[in-house]
Backbone as CSV, one residue per row, in Angstrom:
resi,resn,N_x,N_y,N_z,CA_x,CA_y,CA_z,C_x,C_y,C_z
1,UNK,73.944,83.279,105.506,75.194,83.692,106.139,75.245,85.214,106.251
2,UNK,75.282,85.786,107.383,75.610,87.261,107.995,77.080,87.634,107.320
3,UNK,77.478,87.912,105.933,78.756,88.128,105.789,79.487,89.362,106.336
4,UNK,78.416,90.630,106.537,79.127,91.307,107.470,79.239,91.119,108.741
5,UNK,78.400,90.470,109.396,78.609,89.991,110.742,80.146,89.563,110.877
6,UNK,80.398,88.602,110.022,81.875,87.866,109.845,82.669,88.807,109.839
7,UNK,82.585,89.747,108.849,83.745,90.863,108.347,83.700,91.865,109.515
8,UNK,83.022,92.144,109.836,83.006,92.978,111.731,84.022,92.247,112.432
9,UNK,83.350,90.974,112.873,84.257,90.510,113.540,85.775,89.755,113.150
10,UNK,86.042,89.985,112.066,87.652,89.933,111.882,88.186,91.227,111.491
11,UNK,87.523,92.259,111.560,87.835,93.693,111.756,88.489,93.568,113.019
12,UNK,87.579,93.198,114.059,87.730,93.926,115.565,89.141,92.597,115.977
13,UNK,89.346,91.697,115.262,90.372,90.654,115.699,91.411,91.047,114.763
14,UNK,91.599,91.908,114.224,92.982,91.554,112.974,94.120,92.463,113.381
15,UNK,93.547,93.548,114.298,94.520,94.608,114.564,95.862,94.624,114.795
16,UNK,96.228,93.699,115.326,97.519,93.135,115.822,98.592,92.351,114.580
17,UNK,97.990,92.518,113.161,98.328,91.766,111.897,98.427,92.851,111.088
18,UNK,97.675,94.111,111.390,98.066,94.971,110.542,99.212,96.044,110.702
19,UNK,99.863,96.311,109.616,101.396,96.740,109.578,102.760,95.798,110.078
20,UNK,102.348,94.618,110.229,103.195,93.979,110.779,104.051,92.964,109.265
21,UNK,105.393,93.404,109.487,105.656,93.005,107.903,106.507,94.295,107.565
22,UNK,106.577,94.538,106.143,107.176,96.038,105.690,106.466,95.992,104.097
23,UNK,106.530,97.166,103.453,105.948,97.609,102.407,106.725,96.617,101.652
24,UNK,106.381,96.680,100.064,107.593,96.357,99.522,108.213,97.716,98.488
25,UNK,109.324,97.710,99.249,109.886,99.016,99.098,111.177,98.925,98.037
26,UNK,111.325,98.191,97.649,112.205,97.985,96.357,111.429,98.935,94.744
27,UNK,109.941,98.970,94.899,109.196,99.314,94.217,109.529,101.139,95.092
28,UNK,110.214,102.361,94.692,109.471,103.228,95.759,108.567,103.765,95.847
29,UNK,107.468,103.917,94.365,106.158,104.680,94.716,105.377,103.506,95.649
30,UNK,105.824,102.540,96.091,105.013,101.513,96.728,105.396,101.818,98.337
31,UNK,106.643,101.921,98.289,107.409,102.489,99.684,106.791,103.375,100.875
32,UNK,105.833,104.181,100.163,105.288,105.756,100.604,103.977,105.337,101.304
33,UNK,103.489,103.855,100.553,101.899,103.517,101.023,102.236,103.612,102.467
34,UNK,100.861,103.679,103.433,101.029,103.826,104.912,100.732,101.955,104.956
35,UNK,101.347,101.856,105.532,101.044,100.009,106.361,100.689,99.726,106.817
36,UNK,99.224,100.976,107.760,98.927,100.767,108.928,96.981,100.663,108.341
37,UNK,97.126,100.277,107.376,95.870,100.270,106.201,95.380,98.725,106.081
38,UNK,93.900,98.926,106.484,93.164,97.367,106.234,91.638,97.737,105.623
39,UNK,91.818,96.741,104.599,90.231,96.699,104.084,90.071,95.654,103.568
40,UNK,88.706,95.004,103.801,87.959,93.899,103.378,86.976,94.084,102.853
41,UNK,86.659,93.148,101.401,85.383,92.897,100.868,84.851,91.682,100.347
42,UNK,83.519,91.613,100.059,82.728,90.154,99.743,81.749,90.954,99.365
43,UNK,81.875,90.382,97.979,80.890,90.605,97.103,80.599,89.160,96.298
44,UNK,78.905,89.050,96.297,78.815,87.398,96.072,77.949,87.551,94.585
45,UNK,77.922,86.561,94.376,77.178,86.331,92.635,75.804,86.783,92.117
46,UNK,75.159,87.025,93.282,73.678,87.818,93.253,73.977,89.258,93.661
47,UNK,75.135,89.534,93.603,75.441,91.353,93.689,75.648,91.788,95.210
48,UNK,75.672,91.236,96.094,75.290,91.756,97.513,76.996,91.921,97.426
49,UNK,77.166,93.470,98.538,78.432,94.028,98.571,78.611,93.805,100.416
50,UNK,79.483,93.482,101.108,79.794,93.576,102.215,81.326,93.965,102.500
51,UNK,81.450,94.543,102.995,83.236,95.663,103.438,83.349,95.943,104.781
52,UNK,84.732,96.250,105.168,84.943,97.175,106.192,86.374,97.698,105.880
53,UNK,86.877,98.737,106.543,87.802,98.956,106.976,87.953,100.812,105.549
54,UNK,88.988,100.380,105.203,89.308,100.918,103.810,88.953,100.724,102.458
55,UNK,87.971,100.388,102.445,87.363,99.538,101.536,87.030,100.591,100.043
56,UNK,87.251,101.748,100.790,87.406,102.689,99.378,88.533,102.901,99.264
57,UNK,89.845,102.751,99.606,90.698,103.443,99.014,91.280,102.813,97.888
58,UNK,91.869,103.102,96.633,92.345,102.332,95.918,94.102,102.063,96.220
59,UNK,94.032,100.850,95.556,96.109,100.473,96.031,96.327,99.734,94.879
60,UNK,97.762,99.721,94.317,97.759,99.046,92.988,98.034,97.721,93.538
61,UNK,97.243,96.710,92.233,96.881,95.386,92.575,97.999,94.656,92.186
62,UNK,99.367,95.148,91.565,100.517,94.592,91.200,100.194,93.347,90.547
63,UNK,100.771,92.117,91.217,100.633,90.689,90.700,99.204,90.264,90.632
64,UNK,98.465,90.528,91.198,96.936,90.537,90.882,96.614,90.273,89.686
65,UNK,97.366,91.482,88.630,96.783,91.783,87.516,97.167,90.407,86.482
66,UNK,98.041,89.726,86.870,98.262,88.476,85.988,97.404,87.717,85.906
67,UNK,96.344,87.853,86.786,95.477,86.395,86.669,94.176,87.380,85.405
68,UNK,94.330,88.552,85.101,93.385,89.348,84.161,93.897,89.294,82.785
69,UNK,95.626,89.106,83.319,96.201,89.248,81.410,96.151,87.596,81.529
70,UNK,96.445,86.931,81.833,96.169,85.343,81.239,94.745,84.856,81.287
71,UNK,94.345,85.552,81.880,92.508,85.090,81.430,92.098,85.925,79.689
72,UNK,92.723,87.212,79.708,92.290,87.296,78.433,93.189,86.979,77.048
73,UNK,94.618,86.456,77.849,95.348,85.499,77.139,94.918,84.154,76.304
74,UNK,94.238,83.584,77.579,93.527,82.522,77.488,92.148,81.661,76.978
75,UNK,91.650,83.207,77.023,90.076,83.386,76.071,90.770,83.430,74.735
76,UNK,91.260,84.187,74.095,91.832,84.304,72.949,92.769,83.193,72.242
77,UNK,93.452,82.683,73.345,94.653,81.974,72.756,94.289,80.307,73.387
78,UNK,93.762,80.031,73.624,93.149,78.674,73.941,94.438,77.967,74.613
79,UNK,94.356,76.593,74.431,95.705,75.570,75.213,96.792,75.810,74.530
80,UNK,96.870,76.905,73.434,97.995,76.932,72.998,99.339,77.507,73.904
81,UNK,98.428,78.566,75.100,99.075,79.263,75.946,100.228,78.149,76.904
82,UNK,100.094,76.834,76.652,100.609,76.129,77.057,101.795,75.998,76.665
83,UNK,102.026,76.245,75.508,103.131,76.123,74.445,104.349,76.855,75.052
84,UNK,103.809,78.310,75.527,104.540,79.097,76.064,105.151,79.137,77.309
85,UNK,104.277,78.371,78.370,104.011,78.579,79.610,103.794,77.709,81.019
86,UNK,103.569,77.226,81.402,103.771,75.745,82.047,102.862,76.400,83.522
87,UNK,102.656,75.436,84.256,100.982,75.050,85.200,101.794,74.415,86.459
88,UNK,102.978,74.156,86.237,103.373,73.853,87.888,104.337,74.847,88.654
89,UNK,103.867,74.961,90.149,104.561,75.915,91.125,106.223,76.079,90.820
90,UNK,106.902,76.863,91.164,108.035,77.243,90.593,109.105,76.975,91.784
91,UNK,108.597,76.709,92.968,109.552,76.563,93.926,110.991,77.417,94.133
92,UNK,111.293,78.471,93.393,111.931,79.725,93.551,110.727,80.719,93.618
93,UNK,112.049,81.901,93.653,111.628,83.340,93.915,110.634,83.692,92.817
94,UNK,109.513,84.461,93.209,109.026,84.786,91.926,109.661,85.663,90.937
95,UNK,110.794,86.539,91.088,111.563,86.216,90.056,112.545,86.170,90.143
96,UNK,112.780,84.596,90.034,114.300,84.137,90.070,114.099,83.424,88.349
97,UNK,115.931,83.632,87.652,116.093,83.524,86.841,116.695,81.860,86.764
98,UNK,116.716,81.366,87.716,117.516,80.130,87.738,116.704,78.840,86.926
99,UNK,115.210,78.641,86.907,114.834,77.940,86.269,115.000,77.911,84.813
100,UNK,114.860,79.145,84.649,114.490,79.326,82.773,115.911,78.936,82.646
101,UNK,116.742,78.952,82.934,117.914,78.171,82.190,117.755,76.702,82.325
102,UNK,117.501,76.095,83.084,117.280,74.518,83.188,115.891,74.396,81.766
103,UNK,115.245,75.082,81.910,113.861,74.719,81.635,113.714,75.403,80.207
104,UNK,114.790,75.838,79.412,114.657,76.263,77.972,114.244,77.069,77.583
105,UNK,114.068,78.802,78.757,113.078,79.682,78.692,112.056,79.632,79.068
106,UNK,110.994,78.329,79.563,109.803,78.241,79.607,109.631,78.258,80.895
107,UNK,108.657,79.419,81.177,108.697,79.917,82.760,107.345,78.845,83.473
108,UNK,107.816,78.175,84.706,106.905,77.498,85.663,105.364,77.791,85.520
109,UNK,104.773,78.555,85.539,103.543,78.818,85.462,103.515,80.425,85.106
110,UNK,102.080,81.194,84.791,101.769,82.206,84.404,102.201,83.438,85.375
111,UNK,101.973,82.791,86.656,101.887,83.992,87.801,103.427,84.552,88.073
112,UNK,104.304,83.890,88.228,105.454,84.088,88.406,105.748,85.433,87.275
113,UNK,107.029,85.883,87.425,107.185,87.405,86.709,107.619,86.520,85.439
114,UNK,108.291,85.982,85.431,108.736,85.499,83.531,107.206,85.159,83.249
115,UNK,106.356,84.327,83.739,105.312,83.784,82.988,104.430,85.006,82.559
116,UNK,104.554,86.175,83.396,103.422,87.026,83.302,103.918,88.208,82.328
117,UNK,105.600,87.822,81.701,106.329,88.725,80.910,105.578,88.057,79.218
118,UNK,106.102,86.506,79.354,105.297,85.861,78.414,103.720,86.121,78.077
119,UNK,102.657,85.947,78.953,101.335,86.304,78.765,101.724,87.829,78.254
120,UNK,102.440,88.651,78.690,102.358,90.013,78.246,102.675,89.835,76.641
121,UNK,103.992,89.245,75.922,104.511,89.314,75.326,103.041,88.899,73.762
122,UNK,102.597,87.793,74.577,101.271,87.345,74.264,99.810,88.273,73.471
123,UNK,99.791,88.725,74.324,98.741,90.026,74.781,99.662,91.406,73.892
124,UNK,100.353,91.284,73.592,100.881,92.245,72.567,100.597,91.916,71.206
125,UNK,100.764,90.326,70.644,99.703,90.020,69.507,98.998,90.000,69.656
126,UNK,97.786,89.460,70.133,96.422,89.486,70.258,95.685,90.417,70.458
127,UNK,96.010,91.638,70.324,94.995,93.226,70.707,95.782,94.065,70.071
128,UNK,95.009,94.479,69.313,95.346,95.734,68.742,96.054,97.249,69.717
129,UNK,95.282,97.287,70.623,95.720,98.293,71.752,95.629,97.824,73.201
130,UNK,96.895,97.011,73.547,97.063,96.459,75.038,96.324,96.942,75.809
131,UNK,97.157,98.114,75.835,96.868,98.825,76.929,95.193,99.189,77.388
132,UNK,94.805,99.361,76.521,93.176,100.047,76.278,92.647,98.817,76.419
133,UNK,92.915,97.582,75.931,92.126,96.314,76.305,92.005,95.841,77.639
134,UNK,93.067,95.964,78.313,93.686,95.709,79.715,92.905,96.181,80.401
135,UNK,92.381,97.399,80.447,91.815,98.756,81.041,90.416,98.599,80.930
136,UNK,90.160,98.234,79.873,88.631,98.600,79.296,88.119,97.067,79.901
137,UNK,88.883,96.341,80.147,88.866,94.643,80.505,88.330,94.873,82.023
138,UNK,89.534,95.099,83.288,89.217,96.105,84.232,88.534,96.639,84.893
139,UNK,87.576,97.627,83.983,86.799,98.447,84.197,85.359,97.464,84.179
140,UNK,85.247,96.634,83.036,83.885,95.474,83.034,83.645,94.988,84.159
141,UNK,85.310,94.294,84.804,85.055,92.971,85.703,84.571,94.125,86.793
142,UNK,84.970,94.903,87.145,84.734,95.112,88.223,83.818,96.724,88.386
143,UNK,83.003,96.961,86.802,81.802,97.988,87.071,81.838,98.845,87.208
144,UNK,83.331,99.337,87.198,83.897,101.266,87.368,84.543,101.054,86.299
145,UNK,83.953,102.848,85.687,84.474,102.918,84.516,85.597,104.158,84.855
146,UNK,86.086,103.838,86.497,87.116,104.849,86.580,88.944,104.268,86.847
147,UNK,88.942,102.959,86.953,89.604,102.348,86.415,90.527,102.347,85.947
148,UNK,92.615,102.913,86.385,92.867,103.723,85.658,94.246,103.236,86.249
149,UNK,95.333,102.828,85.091,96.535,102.884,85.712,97.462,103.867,86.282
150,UNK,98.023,103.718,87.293,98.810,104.616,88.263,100.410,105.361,87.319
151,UNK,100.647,106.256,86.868,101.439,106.443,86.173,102.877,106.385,86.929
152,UNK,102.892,106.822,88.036,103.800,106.752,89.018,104.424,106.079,89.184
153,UNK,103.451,104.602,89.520,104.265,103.552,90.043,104.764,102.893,88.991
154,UNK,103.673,103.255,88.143,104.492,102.383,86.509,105.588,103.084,86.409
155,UNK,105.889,104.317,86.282,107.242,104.474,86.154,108.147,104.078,86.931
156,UNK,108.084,104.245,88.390,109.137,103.250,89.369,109.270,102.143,89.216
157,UNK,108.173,101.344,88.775,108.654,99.733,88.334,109.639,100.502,86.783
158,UNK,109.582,101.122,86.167,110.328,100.816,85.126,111.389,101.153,85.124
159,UNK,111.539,102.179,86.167,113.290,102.688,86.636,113.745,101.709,87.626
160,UNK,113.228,100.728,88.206,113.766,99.509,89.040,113.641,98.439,88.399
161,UNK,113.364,97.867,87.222,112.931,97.205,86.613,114.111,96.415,85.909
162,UNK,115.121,95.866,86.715,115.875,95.464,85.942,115.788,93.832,85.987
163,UNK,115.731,93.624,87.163,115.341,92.069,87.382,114.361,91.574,85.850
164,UNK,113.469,92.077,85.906,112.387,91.941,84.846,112.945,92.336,83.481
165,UNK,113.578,93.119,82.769,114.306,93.394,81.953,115.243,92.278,81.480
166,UNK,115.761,91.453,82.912,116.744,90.370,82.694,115.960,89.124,82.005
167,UNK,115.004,88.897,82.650,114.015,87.242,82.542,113.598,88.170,81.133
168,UNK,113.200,89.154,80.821,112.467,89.112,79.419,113.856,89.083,78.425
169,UNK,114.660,89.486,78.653,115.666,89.328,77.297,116.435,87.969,77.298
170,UNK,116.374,87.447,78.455,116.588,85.722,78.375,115.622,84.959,77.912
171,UNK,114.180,85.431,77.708,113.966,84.528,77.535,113.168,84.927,76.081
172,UNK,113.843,85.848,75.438,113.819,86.370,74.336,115.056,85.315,73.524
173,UNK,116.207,85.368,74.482,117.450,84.347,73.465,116.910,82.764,73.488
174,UNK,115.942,82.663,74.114,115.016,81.077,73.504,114.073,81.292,72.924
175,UNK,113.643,82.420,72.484,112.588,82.821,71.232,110.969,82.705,72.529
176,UNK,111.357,82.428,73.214,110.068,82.945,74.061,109.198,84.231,74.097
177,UNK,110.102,84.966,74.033,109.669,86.342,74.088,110.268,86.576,72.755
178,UNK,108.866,87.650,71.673,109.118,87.607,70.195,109.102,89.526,69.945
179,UNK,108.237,89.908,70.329,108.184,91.503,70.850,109.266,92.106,71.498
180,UNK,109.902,93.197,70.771,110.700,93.870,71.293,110.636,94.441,72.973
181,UNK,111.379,93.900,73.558,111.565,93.896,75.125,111.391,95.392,76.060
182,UNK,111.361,96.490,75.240,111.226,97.691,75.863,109.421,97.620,75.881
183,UNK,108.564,97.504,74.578,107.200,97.312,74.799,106.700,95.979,75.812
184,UNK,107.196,94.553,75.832,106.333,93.746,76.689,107.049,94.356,77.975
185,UNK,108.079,94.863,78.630,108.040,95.948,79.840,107.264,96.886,80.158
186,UNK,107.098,97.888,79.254,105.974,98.781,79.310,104.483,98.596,79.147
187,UNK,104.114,97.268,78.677,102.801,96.992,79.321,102.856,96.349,80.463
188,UNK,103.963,95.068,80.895,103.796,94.484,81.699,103.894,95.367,83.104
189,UNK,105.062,96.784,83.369,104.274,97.799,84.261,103.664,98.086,84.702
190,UNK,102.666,98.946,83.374,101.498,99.327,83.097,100.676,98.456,83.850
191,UNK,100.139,97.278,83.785,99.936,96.195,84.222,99.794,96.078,85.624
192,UNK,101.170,96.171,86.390,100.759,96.168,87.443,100.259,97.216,88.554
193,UNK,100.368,98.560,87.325,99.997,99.628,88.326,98.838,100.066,88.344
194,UNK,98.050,99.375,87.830,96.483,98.988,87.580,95.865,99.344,89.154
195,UNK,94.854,100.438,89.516,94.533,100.706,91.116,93.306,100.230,91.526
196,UNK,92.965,99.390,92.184,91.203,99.499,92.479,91.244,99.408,93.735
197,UNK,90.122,99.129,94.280,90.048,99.279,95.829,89.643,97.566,96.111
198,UNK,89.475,97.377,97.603,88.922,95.862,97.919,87.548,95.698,97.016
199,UNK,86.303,96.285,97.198,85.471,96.167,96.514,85.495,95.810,94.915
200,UNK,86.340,96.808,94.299,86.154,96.438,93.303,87.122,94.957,92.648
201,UNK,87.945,94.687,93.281,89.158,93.807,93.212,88.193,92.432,93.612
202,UNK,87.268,92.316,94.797,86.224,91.047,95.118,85.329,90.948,93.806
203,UNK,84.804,92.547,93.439,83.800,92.138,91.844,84.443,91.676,90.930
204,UNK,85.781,92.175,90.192,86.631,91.857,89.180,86.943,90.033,88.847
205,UNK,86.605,89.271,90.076,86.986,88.064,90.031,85.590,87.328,90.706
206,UNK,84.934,87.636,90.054,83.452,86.945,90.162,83.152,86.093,89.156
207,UNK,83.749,86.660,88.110,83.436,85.914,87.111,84.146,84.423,87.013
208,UNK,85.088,84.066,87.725,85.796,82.707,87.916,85.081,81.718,88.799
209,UNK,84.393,82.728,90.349,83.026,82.047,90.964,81.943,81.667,90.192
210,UNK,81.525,82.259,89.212,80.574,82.076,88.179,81.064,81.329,86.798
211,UNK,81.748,80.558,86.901,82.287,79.698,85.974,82.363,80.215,85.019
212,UNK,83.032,81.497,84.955,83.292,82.079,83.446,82.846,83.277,83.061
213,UNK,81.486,83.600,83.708,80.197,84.118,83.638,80.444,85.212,84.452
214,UNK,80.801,86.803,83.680,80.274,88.040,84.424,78.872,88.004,84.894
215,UNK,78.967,87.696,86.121,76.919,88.012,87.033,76.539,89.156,86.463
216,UNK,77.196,90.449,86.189,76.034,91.442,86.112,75.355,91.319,84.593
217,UNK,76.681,91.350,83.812,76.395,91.200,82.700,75.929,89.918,81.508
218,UNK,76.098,88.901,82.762,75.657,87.626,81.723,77.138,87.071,80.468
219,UNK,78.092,88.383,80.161,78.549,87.606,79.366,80.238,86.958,79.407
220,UNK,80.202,85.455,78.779,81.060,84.698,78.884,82.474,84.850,78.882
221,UNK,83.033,84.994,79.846,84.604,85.345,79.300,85.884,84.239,79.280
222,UNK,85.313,83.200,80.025,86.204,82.058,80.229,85.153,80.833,79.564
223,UNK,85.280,79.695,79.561,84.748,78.519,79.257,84.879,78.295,80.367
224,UNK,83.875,77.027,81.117,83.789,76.377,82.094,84.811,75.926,82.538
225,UNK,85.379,75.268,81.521,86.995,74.181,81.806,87.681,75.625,82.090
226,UNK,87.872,76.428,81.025,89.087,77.504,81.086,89.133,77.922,82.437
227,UNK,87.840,78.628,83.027,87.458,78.930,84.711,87.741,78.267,85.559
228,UNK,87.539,76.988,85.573,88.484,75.555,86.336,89.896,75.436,86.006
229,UNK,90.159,75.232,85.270,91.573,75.691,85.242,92.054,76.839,85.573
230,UNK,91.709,77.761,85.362,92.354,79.528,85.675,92.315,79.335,87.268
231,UNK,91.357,79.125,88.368,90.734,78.643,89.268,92.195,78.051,90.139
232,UNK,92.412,76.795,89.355,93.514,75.709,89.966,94.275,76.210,90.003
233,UNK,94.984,76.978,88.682,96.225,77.826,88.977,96.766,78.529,89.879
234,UNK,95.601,79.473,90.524,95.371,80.154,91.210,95.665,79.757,92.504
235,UNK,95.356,78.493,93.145,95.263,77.738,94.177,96.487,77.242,94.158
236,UNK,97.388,76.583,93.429,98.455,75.944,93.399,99.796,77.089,93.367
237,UNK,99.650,77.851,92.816,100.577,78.748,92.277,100.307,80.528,92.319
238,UNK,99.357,80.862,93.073,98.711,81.887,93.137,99.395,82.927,94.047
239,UNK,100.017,82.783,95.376,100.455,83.621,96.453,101.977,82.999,96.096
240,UNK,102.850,82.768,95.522,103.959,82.852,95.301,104.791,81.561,95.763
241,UNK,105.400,81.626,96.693,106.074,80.224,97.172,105.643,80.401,98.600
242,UNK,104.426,80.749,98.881,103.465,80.473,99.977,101.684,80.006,99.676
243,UNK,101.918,79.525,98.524,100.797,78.976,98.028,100.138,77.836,98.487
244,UNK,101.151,76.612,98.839,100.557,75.488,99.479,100.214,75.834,100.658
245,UNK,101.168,76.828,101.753,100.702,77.524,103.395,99.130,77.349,102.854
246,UNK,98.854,78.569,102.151,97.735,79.137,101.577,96.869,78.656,101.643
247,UNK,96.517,77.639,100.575,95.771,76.290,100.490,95.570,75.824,101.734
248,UNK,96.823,75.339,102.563,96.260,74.698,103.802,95.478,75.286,104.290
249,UNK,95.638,76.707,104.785,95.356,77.648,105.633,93.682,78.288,105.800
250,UNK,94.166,78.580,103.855,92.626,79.026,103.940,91.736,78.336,102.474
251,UNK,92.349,77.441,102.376,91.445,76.785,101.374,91.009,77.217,99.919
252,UNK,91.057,78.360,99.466,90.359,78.783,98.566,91.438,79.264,97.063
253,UNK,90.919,79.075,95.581,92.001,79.560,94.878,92.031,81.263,95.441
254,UNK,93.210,81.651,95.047,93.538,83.019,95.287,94.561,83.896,94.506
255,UNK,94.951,84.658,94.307,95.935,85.511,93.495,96.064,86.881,94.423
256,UNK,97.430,87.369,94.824,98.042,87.892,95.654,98.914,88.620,94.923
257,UNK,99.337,90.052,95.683,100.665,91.269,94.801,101.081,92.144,96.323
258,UNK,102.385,92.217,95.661,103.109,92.694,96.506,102.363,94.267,96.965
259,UNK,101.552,94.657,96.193,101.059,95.856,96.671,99.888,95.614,98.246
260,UNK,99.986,94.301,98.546,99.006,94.160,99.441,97.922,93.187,99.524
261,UNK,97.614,93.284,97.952,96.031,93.231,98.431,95.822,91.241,98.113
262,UNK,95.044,90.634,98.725,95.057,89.053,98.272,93.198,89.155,97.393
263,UNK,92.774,88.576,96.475,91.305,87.961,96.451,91.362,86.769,95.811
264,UNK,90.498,86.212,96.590,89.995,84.660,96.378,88.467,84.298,95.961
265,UNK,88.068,82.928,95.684,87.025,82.796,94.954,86.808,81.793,95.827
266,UNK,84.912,81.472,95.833,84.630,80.455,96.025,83.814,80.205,94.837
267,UNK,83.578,79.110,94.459,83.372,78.785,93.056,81.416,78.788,93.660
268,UNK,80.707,79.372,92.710,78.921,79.575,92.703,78.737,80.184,93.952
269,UNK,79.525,80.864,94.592,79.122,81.638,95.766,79.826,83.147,95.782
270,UNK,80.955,83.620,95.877,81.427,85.033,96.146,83.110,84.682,95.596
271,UNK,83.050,86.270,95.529,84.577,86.297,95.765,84.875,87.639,96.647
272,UNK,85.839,87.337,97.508,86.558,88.003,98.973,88.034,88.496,98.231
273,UNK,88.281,89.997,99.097,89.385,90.638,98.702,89.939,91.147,100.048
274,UNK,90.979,90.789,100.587,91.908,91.581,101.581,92.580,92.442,100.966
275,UNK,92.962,93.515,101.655,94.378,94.565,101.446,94.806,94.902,103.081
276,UNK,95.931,94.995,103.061,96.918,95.674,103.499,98.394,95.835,103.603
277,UNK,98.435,97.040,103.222,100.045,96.771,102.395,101.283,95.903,103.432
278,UNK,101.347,96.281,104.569,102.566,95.773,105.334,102.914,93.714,104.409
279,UNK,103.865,93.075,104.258,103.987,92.058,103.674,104.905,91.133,104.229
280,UNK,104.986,89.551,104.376,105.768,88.727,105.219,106.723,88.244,103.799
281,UNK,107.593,87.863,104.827,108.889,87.367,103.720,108.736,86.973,102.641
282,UNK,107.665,86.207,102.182,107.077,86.008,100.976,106.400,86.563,99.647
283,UNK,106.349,88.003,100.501,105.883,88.682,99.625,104.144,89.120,99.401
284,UNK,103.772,88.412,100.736,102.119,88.402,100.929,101.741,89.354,102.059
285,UNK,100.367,90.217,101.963,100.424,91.045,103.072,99.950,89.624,104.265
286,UNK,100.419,90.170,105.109,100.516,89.482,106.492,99.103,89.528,107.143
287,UNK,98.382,90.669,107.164,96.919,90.647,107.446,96.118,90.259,107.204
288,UNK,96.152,90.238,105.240,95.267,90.167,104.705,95.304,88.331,105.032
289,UNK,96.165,88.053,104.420,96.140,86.603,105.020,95.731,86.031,105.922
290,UNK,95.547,86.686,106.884,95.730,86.221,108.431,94.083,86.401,108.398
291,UNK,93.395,87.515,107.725,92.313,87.723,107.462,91.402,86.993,106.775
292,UNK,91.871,86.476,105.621,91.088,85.487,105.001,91.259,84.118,105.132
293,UNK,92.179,83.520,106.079,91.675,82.291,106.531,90.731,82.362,108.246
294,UNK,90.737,83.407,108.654,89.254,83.974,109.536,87.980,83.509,108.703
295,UNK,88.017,84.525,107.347,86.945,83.994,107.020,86.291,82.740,106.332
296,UNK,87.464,82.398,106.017,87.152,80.252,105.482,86.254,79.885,106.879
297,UNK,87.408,79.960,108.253,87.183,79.305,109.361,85.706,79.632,109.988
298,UNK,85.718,81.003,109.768,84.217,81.744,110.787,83.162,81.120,109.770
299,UNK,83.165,81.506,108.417,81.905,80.644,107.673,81.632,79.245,107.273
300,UNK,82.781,78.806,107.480,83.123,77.229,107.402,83.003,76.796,105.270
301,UNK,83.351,77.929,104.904,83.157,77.662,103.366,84.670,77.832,102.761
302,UNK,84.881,76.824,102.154,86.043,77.038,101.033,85.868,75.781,100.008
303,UNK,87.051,75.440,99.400,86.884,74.967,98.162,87.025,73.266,98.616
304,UNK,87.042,73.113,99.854,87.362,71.525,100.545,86.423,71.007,101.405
């Protein structure tokens, strides 16, 4: 398969998808990004790199970063993470507070903002230094050791940050959340202001194509099952309450952030990363989407 051949030609077709949408500007260091920004990458399990567009610039990976803190949630903390956390789509807002009251605190799945307050809350026992684990985590999957959270935007999420402030101290009064609520905020931030570019965002999630298995490095970070599962999640519950579209659309698990950028996996073959910031009602960039079910369709590969 010519994967840049492919990525050329949904370069020269996407133009009309990019900026179309709006930033998400509730965030404002996110506000300022230009919208008129596209980059693609595929990088596959034997190392081969293929890109176009913007493919160096870095953009923070926002919700992205949840599928990195519950994978190393999940290495560490086995099915117990279940206890906390629940595996089906949420059918609200990603963060809407209306479930956790029906549901006893216990947020729908990981990806959603309560679930990813919980994995945080999580990830505050289990590591001695979050933050530095997070980072140094990061920097492995994806081979730059430059890797580096955005201080900026972490602070604008934390001066807008009230929505999130709300779901963590609710779901602190069901003992969900056990860590004092000013720290699982300030990593969970931190967290999302995490920057890489398409390239490195397609390497970072190779290891889920590789059943567990960092390619460069050989070593294990998920279990087979854990990778299949992390995998499903991803697919079911991954792009927000446009996840099933998703699935139809373009077949493949995936994990998506309001900063733009989408990457997906194909399981023993690659993993693919869109960005561009502009985003549709849902909260997904509009391009990138529009972009990566091009490439399901042009290579005829996904997970079906």
């Amino acid at each position: 398969m010519d994967y840049q051949q492919v990525l050329n030609e949904i370069y020269s077709e996407i133009t009309p998808f990019v900026g179309k949408g709006k930033v998400a500007d509730y965030i404002p260091a996110l506000a300022r990004v230009d919208a008129n920004q596209f980059a693609m990458a595929v990088v596959t399990i034997d190392g081969k790199v293929f890109s176009v567009g913007d493919s160096a610039t870095p953009f923070s990976i926002q919700s992205i970063s949840k599928a990195l803190t519950f994978t190393m949630a999940f290495a560490k903390h086995g099915d117990r993470v279940w206890e906390r956390v629940g595996k089906e789509p949420s059918g609200n807002a990603f963060n809407s507070l209306i479930q956790l009251e029906y549901e006893q605190g216990i947020p729908r799945n990981p990806f959603i903002n309560a679930g990813a307050l919980v994995i945080s809350d999580l990830i505050l026992s289990l590591y001695d230094n979050p933050l530095e684990s997070l980072r140094g985590f990061a920097r492995e999957l994806s081979a730059n050791s430059t890797i580096d959270y955005n201080a900026e935007v972490a602070l604008s999420e934390m001066e807008h940050g009230n929505r999130n402030a709300a779901l963590a101290y609710f779901m602190r009064s069901f003992g969900n959340v056990t860590h004092n609520v000013d720290q699982v905020l300030n990593f969970y931030f931190h967290q999302c202001s995490l920057e890489m570019t398409a390239i490195d965002l397609a390497r970072s999630f190779l290891f889920l194509a590789n059943h567990g298995v960092i390619p460069n490095t050989g070593r294990r970070v998920l279990t087979q099952s854990q990778a299949k599962r992390t995998s499903a999640l991803m697919l079911t519950t991954g792009l927000y309450n446009e996840s099933g579209e998703f699935a139809f659309r373009v077949g493949i698990p995936a994990k998506s952030g309001v900063g733009g950028g989408i990457v997906g996996v194909i399981p023993q073959l690659l993993a693919v990363a869109a960005w561009s910031p502009a985003l549709n009602k849902y909260g997904n960039s509009t391009a990138a989407f529009e972009a990566l079910e091009r490439f399901t369709t042009k290579t005829g590969v996904s997970v079906f």
